[in-house]
PAPA-411325 format. One record per residue: y, x, z of N, C-alpha, C, O in turn; residue in three letters. Coordinates in steps of 0.02 Angstrom, whole numbers, plus 50000, padded with zeros to 5 digits. Last residue first. Example, Ala and Ser with C-alpha at 12.3 -4.5 7.8 and 13.67 -1.06 7.14 Angstrom:
2
498885064250354499475068450357500025064550394500575067050402SER/497165066050390497755061550390498355066050390498345071250423ALA/
***
This chain:
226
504045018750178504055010850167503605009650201503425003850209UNK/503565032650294503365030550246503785022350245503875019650299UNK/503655048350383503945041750378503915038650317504235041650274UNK/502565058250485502645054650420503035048950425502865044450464UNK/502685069850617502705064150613502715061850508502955066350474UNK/502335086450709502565080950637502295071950647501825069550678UNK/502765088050889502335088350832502625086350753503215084650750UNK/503735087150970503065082850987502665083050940502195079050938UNK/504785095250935504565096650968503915092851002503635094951052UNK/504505093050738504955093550826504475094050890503865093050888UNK/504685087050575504415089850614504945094150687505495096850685UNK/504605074750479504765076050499504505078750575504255075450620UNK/504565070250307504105072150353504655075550407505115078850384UNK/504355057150206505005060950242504415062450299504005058650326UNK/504085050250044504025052150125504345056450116504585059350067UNK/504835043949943504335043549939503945043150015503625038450039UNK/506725040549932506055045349961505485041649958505555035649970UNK/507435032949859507215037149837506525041449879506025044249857UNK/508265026549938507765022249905507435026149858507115023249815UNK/509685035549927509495025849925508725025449897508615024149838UNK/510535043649955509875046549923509615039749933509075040549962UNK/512215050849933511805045449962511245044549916511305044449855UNK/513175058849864512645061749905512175055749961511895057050014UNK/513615055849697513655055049769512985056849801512425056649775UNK/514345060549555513825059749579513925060149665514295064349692UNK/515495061449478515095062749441514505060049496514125056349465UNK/517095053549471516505053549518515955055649485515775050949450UNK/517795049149347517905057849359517205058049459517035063149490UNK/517555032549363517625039149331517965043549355518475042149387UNK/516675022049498517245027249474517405032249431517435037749460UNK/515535018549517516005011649470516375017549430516415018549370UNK/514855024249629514645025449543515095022949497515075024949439UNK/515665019349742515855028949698515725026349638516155025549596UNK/514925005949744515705007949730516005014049699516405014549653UNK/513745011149763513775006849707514645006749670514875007249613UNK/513965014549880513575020249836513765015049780514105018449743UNK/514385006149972514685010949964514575016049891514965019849862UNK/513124998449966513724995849955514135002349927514205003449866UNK/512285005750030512035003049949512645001049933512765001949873UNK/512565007950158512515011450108512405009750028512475013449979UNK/513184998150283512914997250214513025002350155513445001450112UNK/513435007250377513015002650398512844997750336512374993750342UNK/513955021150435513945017850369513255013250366512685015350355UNK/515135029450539514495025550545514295021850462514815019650439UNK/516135037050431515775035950511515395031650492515305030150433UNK/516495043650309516455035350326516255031750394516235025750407UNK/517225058050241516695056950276516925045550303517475042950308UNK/516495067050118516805058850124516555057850222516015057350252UNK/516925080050034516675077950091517025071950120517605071450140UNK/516955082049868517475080449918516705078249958516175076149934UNK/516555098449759516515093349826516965090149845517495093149849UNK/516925100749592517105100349668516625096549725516395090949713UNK/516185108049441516565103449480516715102649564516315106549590UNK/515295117349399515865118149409516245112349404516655111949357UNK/513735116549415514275109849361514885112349363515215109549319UNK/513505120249537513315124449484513645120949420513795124749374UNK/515245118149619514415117749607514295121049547514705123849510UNK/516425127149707516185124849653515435124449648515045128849667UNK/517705126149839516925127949813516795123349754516975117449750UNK/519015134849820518655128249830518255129249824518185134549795UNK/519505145249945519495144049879518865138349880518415137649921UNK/519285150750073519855147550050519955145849983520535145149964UNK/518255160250089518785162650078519555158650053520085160850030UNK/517055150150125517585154650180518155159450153518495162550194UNK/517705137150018517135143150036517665146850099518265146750114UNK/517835121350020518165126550020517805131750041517525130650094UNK/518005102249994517375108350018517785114649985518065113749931UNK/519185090450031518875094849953518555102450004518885106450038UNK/518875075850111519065086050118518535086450072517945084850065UNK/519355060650168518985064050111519255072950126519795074750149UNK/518695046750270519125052450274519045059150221518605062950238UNK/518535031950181518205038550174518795042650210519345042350185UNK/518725018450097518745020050196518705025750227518795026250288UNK/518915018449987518335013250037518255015350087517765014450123UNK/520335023349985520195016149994519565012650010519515006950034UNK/519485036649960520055036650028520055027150055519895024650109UNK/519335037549848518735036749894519025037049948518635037949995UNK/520575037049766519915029849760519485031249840519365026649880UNK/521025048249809521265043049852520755036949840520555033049883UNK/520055055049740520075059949824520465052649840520225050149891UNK/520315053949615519665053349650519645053149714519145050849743UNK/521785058149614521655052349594521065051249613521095045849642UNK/521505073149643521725068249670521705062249672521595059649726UNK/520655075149524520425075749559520875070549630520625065749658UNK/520665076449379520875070449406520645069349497520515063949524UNK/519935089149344520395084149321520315075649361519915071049359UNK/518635091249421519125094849429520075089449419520515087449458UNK/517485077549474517785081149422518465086749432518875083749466UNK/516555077049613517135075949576517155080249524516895085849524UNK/515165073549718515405078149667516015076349634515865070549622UNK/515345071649898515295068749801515515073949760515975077949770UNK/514325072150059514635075549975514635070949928514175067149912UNK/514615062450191514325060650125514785064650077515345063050056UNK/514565070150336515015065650314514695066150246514435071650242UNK/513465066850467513645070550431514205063550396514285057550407UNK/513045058350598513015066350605513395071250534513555077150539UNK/513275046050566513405047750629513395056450656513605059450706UNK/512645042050421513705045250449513845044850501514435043350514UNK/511515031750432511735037150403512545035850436512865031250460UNK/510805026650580511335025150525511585032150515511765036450555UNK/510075034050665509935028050659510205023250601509965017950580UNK/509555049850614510015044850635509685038050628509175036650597UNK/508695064850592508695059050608509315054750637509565056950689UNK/508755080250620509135076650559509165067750560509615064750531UNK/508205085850702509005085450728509385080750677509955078450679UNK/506995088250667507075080250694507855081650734508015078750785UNK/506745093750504506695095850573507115086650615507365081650590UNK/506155088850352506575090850396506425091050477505935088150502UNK/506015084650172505755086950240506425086750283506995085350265UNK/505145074250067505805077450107505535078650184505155076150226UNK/504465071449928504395072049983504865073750018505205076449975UNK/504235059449789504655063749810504655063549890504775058349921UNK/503235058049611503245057649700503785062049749503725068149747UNK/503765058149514503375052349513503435051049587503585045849617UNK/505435063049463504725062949488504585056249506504925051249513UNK/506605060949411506195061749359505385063449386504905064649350UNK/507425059049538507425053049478506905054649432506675049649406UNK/507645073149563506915067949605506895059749575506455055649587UNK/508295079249480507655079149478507165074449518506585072649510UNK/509465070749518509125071549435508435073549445507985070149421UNK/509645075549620509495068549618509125067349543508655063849524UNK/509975091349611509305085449668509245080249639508665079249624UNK/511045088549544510375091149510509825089949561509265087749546UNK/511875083949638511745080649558511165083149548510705079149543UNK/511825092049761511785084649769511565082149700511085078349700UNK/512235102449808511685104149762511485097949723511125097649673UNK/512785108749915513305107849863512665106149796512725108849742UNK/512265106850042512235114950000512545115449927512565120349891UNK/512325095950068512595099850115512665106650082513075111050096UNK/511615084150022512415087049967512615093850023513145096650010UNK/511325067650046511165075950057511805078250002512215075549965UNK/510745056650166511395060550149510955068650120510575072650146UNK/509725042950141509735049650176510335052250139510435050050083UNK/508325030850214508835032050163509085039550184508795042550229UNK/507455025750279507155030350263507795032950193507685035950141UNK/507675017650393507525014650335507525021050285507685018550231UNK/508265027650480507895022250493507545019550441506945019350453UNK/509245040850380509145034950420508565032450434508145034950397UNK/509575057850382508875052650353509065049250427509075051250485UNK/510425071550309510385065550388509915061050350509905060950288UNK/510025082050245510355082650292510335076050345510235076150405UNK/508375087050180509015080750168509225083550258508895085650305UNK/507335095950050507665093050128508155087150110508305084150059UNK/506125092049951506685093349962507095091250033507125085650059UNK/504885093549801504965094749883505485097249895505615102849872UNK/504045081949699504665086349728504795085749790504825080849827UNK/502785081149584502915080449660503795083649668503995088049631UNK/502915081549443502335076249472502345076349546501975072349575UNK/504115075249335503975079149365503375076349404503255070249404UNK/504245075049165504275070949212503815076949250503415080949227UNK/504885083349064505375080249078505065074749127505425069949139UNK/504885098149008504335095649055504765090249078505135092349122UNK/505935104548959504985106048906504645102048949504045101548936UNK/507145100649009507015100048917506145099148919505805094748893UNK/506915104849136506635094849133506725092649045506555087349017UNK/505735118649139506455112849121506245107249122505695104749114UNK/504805130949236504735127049166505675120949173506045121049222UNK/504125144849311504605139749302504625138549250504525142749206UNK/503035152249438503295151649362503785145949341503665141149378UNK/503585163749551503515156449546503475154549479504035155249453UNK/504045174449625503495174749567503205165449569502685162849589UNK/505225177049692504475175549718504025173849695503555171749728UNK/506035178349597506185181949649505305182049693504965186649714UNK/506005165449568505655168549514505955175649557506175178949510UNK/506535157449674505755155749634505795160049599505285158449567UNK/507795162149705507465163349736506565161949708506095165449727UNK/508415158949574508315163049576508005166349614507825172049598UNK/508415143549596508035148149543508125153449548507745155449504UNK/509095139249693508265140349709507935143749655507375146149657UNK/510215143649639510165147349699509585149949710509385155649724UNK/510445134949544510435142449505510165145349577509815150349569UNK/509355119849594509965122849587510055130849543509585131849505UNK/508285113949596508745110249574509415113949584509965111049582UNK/506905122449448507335121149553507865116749526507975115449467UNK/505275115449436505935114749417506365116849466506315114449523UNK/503835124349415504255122149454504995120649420505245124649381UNK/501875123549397502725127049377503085123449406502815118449430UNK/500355129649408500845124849425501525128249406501645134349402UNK/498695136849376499405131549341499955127949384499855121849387UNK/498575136549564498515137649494498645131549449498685125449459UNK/498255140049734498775136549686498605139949612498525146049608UNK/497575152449775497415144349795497625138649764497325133249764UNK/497835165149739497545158949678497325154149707496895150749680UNK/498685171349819498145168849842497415167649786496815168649790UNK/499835167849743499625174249778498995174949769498725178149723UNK/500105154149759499925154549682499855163249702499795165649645UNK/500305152849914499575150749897499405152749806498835153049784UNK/501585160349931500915163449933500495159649927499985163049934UNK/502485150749851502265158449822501575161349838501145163649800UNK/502155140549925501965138049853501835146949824501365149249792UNK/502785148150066502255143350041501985142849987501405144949991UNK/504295147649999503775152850026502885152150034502475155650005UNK/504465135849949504475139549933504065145949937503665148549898UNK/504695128050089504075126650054504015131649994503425132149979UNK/505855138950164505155137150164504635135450117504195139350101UNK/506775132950062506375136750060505895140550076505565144250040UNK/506945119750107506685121450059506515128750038506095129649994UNK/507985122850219507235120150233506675119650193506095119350213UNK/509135126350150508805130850213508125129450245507785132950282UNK/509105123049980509225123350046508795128050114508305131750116UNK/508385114249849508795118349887509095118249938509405113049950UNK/506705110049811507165107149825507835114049854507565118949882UNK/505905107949650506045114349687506555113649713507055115149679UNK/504655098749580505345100349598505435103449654505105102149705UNK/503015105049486503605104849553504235103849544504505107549503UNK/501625100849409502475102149379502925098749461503065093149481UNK/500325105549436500715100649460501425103149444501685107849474UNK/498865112349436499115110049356499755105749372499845101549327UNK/498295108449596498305113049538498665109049492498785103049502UNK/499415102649710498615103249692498925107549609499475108849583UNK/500315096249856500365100549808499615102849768499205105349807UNK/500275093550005500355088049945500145090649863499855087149821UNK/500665102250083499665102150053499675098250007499215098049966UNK/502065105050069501505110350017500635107550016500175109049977UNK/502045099350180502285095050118502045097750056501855094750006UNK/501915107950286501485101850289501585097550210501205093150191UNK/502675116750272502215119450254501765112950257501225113050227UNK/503995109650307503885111850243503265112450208503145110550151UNK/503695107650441503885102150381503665105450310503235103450271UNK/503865119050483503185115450488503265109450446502775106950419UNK/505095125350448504715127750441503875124350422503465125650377UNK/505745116350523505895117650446505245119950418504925117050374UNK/505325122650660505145114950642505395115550556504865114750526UNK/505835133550648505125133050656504915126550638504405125250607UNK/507195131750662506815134150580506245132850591505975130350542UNK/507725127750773507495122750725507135125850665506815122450625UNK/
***
């Protein structure tokens, strides 16, 4: 599948033109476009452009690759963002949170004008929560108490744990719980319910946010647009 990551990516970079304040998506498919954006500002095919990442990960890989970078403090609307997603429904909705990155993705693609997503075509469902279970961010404090709210809308919930058995923490130093809801046939519902919840800082359901979703496989790329 990287090859297809791969072709997604590099297809979402033509979007991209001079003087363009980037969101800088994280993950295994995003960096691809990364690689990309490095060598065309190489090149000088790309000029003036800067980038927001949405995590400490992609920033360090962008300026690792001579990417110039700017804040949503000095640059607070963005003019493209390019970012994977783990499962993308039918209706062009989408789970992401797989890299623990979920708040600051959403923050940034809330502050663009245009937001692209990529991915390889293992990611497609017909209904989101047939292939993945939905990250939330939680608060540390009160964490149990979070872990049963999201238990009552139906959620099988697991606090995310690194391979050494220690919890994983986002760049927020707060938690994952992995929700998972099987099949989830009203997402707007569900998503409206987390937000109600204090110590829920942020959920991994991407509602109505994508712009396009490119998706690339073994018959070629495809564009999924409203």
């Amino acid at each position: 599948m990287s090859e297809f990551k791969k072709q997604a990516a590099e297809k979402a970079v033509e979007y991209i033109t001079n003087n363009m304040v980037i969101g800088l998506g994280h993950g295994s498919t995003s960096i691809y476009a990364l690689r990309k954006i490095a060598l065309l500002i190489r090149e000088g095919t790309l000029q003036n452009v800067r980038g927001i990442p949405c995590s400490r990960q992609t920033e360090a890989e962008a300026r690792e690759l001579g990417i110039p970078l700017t804040s949503l403090d000095e640059t607070p609307i963005i003019d493209i963002t390019i970012d994977g997603a783990d499962e993308i429904d039918s209706r062009l909705n989408m789970i992401k949170g797989g890299g623990g990155a979920l708040l600051r993705e959403k923050i940034v693609a809330q502050a663009s004008k245009t937001c692209i997503y990529i991915a390889d075509e293992s990611k497609c469902s017909e209904f989101l929560g047939e292939k993945w279970a939905v990250p939330v961010e939680v608060l540390p404090f009160g964490e149990r108490s979070s872990c049963a709210f999201l238990e009552s809308l139906g959620a099988h919930v697991t606090i995310r744990r690194k391979a050494d058995g220690t919890k994983f923490l986002t760049d927020q130093l707060n938690l994952i719980a992995d929700c998972n809801f099987g099949i989830i046939h009203s997402p707007k519902a569900i998503a409206v319910a987390m937000k109600s919840r204090a110590g829920i800082v942020e959920h991994g359901l991407f509602i109505g946010i994508a712009s396009e979703i490119i998706i690339a496989g073994k018959d070629g790329i495809r564009t999924l647009k409203h």
